[in-house]
C-alpha positions as a Markdown table, in Angstrom:
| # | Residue | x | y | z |
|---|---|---|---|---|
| 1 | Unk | 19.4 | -5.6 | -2.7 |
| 2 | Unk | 15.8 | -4.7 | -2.0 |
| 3 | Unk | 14.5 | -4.3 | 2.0 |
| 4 | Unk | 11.7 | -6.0 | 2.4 |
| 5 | Unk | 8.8 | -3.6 | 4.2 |
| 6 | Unk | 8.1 | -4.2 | 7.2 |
| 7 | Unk | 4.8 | -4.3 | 9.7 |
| 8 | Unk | 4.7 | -2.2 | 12.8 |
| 9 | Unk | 4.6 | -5.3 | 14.8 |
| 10 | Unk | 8.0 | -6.4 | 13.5 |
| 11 | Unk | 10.0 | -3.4 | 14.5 |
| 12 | Unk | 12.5 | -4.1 | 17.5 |
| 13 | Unk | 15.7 | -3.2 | 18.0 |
| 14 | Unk | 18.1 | -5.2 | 16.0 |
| 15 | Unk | 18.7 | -2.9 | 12.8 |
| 16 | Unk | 18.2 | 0.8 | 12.6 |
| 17 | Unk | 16.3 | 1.2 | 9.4 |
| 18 | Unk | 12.9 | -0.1 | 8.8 |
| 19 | Unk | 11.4 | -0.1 | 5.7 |
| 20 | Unk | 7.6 | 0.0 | 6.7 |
| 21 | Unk | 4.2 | 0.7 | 4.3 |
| 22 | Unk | 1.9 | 2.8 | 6.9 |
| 23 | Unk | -1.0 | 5.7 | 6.9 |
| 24 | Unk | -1.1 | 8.6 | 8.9 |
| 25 | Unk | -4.3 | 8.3 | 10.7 |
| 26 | Unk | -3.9 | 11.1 | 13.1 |
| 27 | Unk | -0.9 | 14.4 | 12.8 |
| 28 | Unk | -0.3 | 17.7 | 14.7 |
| 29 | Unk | 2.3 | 20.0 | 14.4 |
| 30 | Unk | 3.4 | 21.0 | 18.2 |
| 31 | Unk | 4.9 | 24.7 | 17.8 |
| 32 | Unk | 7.8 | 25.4 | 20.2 |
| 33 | Unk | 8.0 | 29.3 | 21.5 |
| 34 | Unk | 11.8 | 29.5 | 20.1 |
| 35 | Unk | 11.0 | 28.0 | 16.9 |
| 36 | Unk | 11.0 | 25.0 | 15.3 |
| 37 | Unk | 8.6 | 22.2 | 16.9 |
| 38 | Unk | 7.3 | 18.6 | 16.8 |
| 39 | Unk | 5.2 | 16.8 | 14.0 |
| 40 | Unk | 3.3 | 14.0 | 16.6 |
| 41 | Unk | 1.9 | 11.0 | 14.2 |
| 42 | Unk | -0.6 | 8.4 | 14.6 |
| 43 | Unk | 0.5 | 5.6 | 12.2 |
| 44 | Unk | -1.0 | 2.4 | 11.0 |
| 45 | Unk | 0.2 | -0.7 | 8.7 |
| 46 | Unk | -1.8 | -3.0 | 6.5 |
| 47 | Unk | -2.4 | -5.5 | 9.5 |
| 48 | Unk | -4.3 | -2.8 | 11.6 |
| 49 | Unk | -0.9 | -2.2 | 14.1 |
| 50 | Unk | -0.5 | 1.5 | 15.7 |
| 51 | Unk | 2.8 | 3.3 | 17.0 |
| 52 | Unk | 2.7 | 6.9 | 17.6 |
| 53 | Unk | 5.8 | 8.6 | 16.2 |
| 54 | Unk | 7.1 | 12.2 | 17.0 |
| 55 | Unk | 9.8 | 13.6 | 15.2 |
| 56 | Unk | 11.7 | 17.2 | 16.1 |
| 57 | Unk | 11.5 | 19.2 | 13.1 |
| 58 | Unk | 15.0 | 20.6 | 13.0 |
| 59 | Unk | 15.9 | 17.2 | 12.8 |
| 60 | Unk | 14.2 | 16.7 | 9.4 |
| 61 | Unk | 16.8 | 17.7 | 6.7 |
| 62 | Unk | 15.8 | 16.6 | 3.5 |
| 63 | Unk | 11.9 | 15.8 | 3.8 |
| 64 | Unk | 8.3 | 16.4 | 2.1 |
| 65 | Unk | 5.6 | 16.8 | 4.7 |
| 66 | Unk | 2.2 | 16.9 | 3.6 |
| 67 | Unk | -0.8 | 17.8 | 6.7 |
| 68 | Unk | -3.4 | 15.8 | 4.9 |
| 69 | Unk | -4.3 | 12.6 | 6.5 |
| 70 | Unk | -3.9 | 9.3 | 4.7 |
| 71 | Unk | -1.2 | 11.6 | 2.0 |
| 72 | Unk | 2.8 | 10.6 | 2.3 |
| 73 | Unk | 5.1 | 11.9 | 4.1 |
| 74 | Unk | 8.8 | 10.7 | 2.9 |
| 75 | Unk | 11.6 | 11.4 | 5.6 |
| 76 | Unk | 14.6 | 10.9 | 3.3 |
| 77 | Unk | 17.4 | 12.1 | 6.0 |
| 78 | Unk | 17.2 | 12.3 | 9.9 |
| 79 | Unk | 19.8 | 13.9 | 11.7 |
């Protein structure tokens, strides 16, 4: 069974995985003093719809980032 992707305007609560075709329009990395830190995103669907996104980055166990803009970032496993 395939999941269907997904526009930003769809997301809500009722499952916990979205499948969702975006671009990164905007990305910083926020450095915490103790290590580790927060990637902040600025993401966009097809439609023109934004959500801003921050993820912790001990959190990312199994992931490729990439700091261009507009490249792919896959999260395969979030604690």
């Amino acid at each position: 069974m395939t999941c269907r992707i997904s526009l930003i305007g769809e997301i809500n609560d009722t499952k916990e995985t979205w499948k969702l075709a975006i671009r990164i329009t905007k990305m910083c990395f926020i450095q915490k003093t103790l290590g580790g830190g927060f990637l902040e995103m600025l993401l966009m669907d097809e439609k023109g719809h934004k959500i801003k996104a921050t993820v912790n980055i001990l959190n990312l166990t199994n992931g490729k980032i990439n700091s261009k803009r507009g490249k792919l970032i896959l999260f395969r496993t979030l604690r």
